[in-house]
C-alpha positions in Angstrom: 13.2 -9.9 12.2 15.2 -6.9 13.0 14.0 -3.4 12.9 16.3 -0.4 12.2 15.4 2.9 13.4 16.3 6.3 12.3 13.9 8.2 15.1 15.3 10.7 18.0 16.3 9.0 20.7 14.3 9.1 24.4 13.5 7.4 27.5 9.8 4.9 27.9 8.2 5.3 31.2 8.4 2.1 33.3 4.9 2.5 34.0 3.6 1.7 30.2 5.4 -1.7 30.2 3.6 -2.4 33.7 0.3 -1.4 32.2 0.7 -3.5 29.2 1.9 -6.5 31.9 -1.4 -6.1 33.8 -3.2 -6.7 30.7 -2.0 -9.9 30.3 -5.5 -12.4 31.5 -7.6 -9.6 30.3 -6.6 -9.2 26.8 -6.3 -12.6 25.0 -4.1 -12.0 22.2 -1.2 -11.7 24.3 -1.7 -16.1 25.3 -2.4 -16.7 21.5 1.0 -17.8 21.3 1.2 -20.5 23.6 -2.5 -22.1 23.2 -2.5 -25.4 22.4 -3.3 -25.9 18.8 -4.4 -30.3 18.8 -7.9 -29.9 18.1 -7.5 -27.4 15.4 -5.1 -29.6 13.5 -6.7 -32.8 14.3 -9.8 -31.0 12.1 -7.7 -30.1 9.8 -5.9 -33.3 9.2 -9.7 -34.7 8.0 -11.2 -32.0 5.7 -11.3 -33.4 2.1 -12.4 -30.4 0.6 -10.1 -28.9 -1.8 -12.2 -25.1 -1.9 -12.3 -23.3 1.9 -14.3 -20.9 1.8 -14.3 -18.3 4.7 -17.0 -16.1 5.2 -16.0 -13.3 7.7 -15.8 -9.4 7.4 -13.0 -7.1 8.7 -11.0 -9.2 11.8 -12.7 -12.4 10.9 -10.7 -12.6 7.4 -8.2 -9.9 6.9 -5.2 -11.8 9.0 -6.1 -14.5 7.5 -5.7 -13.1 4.0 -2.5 -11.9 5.1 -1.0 -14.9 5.8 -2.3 -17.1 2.4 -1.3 -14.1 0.5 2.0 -14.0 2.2 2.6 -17.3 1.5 0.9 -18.5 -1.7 3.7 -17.3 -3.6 6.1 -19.4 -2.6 3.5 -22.7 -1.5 1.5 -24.7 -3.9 -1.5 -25.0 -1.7 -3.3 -28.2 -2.8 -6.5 -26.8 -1.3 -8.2 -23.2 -2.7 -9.1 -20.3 0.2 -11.6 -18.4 -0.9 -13.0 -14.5 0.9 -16.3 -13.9 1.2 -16.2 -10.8 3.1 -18.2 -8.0 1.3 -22.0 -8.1 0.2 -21.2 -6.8 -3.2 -23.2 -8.9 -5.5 -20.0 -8.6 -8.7 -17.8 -10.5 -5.9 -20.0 -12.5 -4.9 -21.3 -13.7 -8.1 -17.6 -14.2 -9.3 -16.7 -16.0 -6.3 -19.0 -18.6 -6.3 -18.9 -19.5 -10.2 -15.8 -20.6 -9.3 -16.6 -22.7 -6.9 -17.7 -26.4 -7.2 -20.6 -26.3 -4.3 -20.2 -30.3 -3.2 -16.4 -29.6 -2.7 -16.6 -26.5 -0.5 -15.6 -26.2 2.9 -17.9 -23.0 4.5 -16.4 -21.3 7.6 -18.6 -19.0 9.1 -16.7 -16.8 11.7 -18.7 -13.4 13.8 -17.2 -12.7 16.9 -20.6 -11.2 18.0 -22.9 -13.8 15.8 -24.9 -11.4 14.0 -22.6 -9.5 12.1 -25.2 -8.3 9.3 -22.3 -9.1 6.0 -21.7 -12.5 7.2 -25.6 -13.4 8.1 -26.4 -12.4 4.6 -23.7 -14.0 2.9 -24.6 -16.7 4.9 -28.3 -16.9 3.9 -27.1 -16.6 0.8 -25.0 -20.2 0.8 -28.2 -21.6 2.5 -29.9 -21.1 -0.9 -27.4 -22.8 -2.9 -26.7 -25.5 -0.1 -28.4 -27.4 2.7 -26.9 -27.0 5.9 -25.1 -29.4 7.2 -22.0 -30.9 9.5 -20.0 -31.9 6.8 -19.7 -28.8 4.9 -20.2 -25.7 7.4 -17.9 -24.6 10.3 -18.8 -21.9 12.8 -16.0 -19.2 14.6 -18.1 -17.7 17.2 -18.4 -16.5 20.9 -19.5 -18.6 23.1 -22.9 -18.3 23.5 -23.7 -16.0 20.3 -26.4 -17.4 18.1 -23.9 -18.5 15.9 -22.8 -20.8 18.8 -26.5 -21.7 19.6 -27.0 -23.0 15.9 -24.1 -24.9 15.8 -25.1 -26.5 18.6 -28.5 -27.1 17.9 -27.4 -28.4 14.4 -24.7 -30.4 15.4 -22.3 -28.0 13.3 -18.4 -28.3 14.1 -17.6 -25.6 16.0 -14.4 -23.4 17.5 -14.5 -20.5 20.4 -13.4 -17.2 19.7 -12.1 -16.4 23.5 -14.2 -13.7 24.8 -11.1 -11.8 25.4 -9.8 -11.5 22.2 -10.9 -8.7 20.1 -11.5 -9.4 16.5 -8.7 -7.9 15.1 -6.4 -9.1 17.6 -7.7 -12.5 16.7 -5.9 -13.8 13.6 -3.7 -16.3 15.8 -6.8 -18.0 17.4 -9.5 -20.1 15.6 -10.3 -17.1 13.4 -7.2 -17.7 11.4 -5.8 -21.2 12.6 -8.2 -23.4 11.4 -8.5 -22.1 7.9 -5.2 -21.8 7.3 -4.2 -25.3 8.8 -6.6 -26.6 6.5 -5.1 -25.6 3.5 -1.8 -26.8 4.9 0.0 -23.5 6.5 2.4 -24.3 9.2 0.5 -22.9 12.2 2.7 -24.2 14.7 5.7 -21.9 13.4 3.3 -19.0 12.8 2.6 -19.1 16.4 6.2 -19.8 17.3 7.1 -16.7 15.1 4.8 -14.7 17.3 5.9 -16.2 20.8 9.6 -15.1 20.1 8.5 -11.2 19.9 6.5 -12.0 22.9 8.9 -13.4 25.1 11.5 -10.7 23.6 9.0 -7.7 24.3 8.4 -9.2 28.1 11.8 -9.8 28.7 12.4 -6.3 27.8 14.8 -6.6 25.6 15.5 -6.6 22.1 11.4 -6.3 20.6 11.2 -4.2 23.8 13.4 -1.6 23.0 12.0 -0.9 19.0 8.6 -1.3 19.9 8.5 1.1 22.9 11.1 3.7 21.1 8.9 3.7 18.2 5.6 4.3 20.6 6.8 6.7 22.1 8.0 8.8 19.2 4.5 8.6 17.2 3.1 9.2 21.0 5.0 12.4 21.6 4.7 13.9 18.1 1.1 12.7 17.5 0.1 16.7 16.7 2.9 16.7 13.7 3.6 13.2 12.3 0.0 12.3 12.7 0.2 9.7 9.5 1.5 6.3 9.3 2.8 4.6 5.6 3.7 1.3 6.0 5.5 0.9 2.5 6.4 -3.1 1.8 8.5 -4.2 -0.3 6.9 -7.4 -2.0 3.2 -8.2 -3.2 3.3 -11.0 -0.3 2.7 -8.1 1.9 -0.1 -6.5 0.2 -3.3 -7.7 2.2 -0.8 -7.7 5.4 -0.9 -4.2 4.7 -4.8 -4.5 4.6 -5.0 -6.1 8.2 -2.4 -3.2 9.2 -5.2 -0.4 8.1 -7.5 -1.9 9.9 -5.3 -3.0 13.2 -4.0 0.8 13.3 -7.3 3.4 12.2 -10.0 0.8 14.8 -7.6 0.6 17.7 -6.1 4.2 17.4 -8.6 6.7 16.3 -10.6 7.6 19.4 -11.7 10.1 21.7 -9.1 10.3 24.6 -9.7 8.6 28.2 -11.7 11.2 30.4 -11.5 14.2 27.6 -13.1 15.7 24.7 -10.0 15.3 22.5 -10.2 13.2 19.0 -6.9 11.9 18.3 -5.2 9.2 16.4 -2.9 8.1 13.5 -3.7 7.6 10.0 -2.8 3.9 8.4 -1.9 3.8 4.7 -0.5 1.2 2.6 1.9 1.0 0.3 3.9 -1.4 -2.3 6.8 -1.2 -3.1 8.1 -0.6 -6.0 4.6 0.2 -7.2 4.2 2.9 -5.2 7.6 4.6 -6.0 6.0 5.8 -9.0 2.7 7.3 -7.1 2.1 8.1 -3.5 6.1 8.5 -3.0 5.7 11.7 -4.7 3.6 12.5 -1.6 5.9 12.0 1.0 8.9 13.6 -0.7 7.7 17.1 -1.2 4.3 17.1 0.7 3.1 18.2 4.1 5.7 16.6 6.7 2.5 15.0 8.4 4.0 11.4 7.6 6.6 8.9 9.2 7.0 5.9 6.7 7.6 2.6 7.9 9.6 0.1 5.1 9.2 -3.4 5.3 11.6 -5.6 3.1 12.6 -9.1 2.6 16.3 -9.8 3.1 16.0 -13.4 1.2 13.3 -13.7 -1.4 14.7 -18.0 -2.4 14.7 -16.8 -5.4 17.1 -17.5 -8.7 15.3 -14.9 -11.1 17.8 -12.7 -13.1 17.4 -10.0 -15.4 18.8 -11.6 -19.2 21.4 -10.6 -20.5 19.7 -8.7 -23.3 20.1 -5.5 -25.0 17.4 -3.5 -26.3 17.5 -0.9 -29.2 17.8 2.4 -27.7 17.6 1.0 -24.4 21.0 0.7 -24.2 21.9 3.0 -21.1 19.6 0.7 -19.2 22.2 -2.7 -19.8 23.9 -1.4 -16.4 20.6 -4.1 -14.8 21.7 -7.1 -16.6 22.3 -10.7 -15.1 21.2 -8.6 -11.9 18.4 -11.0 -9.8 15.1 -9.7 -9.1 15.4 -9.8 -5.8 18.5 -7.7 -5.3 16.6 -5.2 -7.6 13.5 -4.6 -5.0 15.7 -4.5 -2.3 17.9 -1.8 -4.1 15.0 0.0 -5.1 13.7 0.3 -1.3 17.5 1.2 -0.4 17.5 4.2 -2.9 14.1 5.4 -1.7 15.0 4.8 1.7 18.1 7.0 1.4 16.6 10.1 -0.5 14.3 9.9 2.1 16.9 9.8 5.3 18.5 12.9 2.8 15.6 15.2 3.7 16.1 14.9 7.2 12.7 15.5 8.4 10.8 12.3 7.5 10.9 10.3 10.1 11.2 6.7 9.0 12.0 3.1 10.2 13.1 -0.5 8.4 11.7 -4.0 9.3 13.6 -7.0 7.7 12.4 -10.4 7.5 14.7 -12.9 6.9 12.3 -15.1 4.6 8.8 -15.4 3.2 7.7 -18.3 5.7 5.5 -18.5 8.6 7.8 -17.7 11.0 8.4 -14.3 9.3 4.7 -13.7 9.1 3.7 -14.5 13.1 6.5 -11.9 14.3 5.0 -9.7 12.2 1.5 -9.7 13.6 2.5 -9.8 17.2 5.0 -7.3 16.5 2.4 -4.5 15.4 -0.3 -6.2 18.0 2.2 -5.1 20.7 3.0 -1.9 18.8 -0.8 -1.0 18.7 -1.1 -1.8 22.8 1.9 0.5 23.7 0.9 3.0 21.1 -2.6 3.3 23.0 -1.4 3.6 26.3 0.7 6.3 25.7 -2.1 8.4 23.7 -4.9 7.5 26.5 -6.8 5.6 24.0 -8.7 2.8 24.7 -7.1 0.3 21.9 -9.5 -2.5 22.1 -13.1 -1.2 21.3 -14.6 0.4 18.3 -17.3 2.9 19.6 -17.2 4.8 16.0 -18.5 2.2 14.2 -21.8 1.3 15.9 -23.4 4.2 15.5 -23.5 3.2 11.4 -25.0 -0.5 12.6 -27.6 1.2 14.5 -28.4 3.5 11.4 -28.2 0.2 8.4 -30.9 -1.6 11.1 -33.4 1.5 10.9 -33.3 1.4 7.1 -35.1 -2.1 6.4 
């Protein structure tokens, strides 16, 4: 993965890289790479059902939507993931008439064990199917009442580390075990993520982009206040999901020991879909927005453009025998360069090499370490979510 940077140049405090070092044994995510992944494949290797269903809101299922979605395209997955992660009754309704119930796989994942979407959608499957150890799968704390009834019941069941935050926790249990199931290559996702790991503590290359880039949104917070991560493929689209998420819950907080709201704004975007909307936005709107592009230097693919000419579409020929792929990527280069032309919109380019899962696990640890630095140097808090609870407290008084 290599990242290209077009922001002002500066110096990073020592003291943020010792901060983030003393984290390590207090925030889990940072050991996800090296855990020891037999038990999870070893469970795996034995499911026979062909649909997996996960049921898991916000942290519990986005990563791992990002990684089947990143890779479905390319894989022919023998077995079907399915999301259950919203208590709208049209998705629900549609999801399950798809589903044959005696083939189905249920994995039941809340960090906390009573998150109120899952416990319903939960009850919900109980109606249509007895519980029991063959077909249900619980993701929980240790000690939750999730954990309780799977061990009252006899129910498989994996730990969440207590650590490990929920949205932080797409390379533990919460993401492994689904995805190993349907046959994704967890032991190169991981390895993916350990390389900008070891790169970021060795303090070099992942290092260097990662705090540079920190530091920049840090010190121009007031101004360039908004984020658009704009990606260059539909495998990236519910990556950019887990991104929203990862960036508005760990960012947008009241400041350690003041009064002062601050944060940055997540948003996005596909390319070339986008080109022809919200790019309108950042070309000649407020310059409140740095724009991060994410593109795919080889997409395997042999796709061309025929060699066919259309009745008063001539002028447009100049594309033919051209492959697909070297379209996209021209059509981020073009936006990326009228954008560098305005000289004001700050900006940055991640390549991947390949859509694999390698490509995917740098990814995640890469804007997991991003978020940590970003934090620190904005005196925020990145790992709780204080703005939410209040709306938990409020759902509970209405029944």
């Amino acid at each position: 993965m290599e990242n290209k940077q077009f922001f002002e140049a500066f110096n990073v405090e020592n003291r943020i890289f010792d901060e983030i070092s003393h984290e390590i044994g207090k925030i889990g995510y940072y050991e996800l790479p090296d855990q020891n992944i037999d038990v999870i494949s070893e469970f795996a290797s034995n499911v026979t059902q062909k649909n997996i269903v996960v049921v898991g809101i916000g942290g519990s299922s986005l990563g791992t939507a990002a990684v089947y979605d990143f890779l479905r395209y390319k894989n022919n997955f023998e077995k079907k993931l399915f999301f259950c992660e919203s208590t709208d009754p049209v998705l629900l309704n549609s999801t399950f008439k798809k589903l044959d119930l005696e083939d189905t796989l249920f994995i039941i994942i809340s960090k906390s064990g009573s998150t109120i979407e899952t416990i319903s959608i939960f009850k919900y499957i109980l109606s249509l199917v007895e519980l029991n150890e063959k077909q249900f799968v619980i993701i929980s704390d240790k000690g939750s009442s999730l954990h309780k009834l799977a061990h009252d019941k006899k129910l498989p069941y994996f730990e969440i580390p207590a650590n490990v935050g929920g949205r932080f926790s797409v390379l533990s249990s919460v993401g492994l075990l689904p995805l190993a199931i349907i046959g994704v290559d967890i032991k190169m996702l991981l390895q993916g993520a350990k390389k900008i790991k070891e790169s970021f503590f060795k303090q070099t290359q992942s290092y260097q982009d990662i705090t540079h880039k920190a530091s920049f949104y840090a010190r121009n917070i007031g101004k360039y206040n908004i984020n658009c991560l704009f990606s260059y493929s539909e495998a990236f689209r519910s990556f950019n999901d887990w991104y929203i998420q990862l960036w508005g819950e760990s960012l947008g907080k009241k400041q350690y020991n003041s009064y002062l709201n601050v944060g940055l704004t997540p948003i996005g975007l596909i390319g070339p879909t986008d080109q022809h909307s919200f790019l309108q936005l950042i070309v000649e709107g407020k310059r409140d927005k740095s724009v991060t592009f994410i593109k795919v230097k080889d997409f395997d693919s042999i796709l061309k453009i025929p060699n066919i000419s259309i009745a008063y579409l001539e002028n447009l020929d100049y594309v033919n025998e051209v492959d697909f792929s070297d379209l996209i990527n021209k059509q981020a280069d073009s936006i990326i360069e009228s954008l560098l032309n305005k000289n004001d919109i700050p900006l940055d380019i991640i390549e991947i090499e390949k859509i694999n899962e390698e490509a995917i696990g740098q990814l995640f640890f890469y804007f997991e370490l991003l978020t940590s630095v970003v934090a620190k140097m904005i005196n925020v808090n990145a790992y709780d979510q204080p703005g939410v609870e209040e709306g938990k407290k409020i759902l509970r008084g209405y029944f």
